[in-house]
KOLZADO-936381 format. One record per residue (C-alpha): x, y, z; residue in one letter. Coordinates in steps of 0.02 Angstrom, whole numbers, plus 50000, padded with zeros to 5 digits. Example, Ala and Ser with C-alpha at 12.3 -4.5 7.8 and 13.67 -1.06 7.14 Angstrom:
2
506154977550390a 506844994750357s 
// end
This chain:
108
495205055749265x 494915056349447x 494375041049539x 493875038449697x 495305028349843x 494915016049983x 495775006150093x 495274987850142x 495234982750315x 496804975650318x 497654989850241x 496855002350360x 497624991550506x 499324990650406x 499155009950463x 498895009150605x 500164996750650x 501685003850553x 501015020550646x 500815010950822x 502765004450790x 503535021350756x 502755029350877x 503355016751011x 505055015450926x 505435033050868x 504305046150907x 502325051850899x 502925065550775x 504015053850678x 502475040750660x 501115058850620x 502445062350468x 502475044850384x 500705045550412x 500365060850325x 501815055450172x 500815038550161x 498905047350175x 499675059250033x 500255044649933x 498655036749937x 497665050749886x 498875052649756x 498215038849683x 496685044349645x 497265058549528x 498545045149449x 498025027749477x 498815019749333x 500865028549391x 501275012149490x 502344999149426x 501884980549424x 502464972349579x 503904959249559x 503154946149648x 501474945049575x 502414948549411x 503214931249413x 501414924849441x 500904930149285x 499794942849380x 499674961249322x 497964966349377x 498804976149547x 500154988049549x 501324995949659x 501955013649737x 503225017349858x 503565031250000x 505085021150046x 505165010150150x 503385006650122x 502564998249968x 500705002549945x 499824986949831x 498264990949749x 496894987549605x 496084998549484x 494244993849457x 493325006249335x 493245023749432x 493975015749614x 495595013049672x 495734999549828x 497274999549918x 497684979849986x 499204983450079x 500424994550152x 501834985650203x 503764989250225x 504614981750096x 505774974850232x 504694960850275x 504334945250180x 503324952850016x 502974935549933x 502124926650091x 501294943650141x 500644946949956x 500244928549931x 499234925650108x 498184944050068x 497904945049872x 497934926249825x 497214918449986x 498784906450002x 
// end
């Protein structure tokens, strides 16, 4: 079952940041490759929605509606709803998971 992938705002400008950061600390070809792995990933998700894992955080919530993928270090949270796959966030799973995932999916 195919089903159709898009990004919220804030997860298009988690792209564009993690892109902005590696290009400034690395290199523009180093940021154009995690781009492309993490554009793959995503679209990946359309042909495989339901592959992710529940993530731990919202798991000890009690919440399993969103899952989780990774192209390490980054952790891509999304939702299925009927035919459509949103993608929330796109973080590295360096930073602080529970405050980002609480502040974006539970409006804490």
């Amino acid at each position: 079952m195919a089903c159709e992938v898009a990004l919220t705002r804030d997860a298009e400008r988690d792209l564009e940041d993690s892109y902005r950061c590696i290009a400034e600390h690395d290199s523009p070809a180093s940021a154009d490759h995690v781009l492309e792995r993490l554009l793959q990933t995503i679209d990946g998700l359309g042909s495989g929605p339901d592959r992710g894992s529940l993530p731990k955080e919202l798991r000890s919530l009690g919440i399993s509606e969103y899952r989780l993928v990774l192209f390490k270090p980054y952790r891509l949270i999304y939702r299925v709803h009927a035919q459509r796959v949103v993608v929330y966030v796109i973080a590295d799973s360096r930073r602080d998971m529970q405050s980002l995932l609480a502040r974006r999916l539970l409006g804490a």
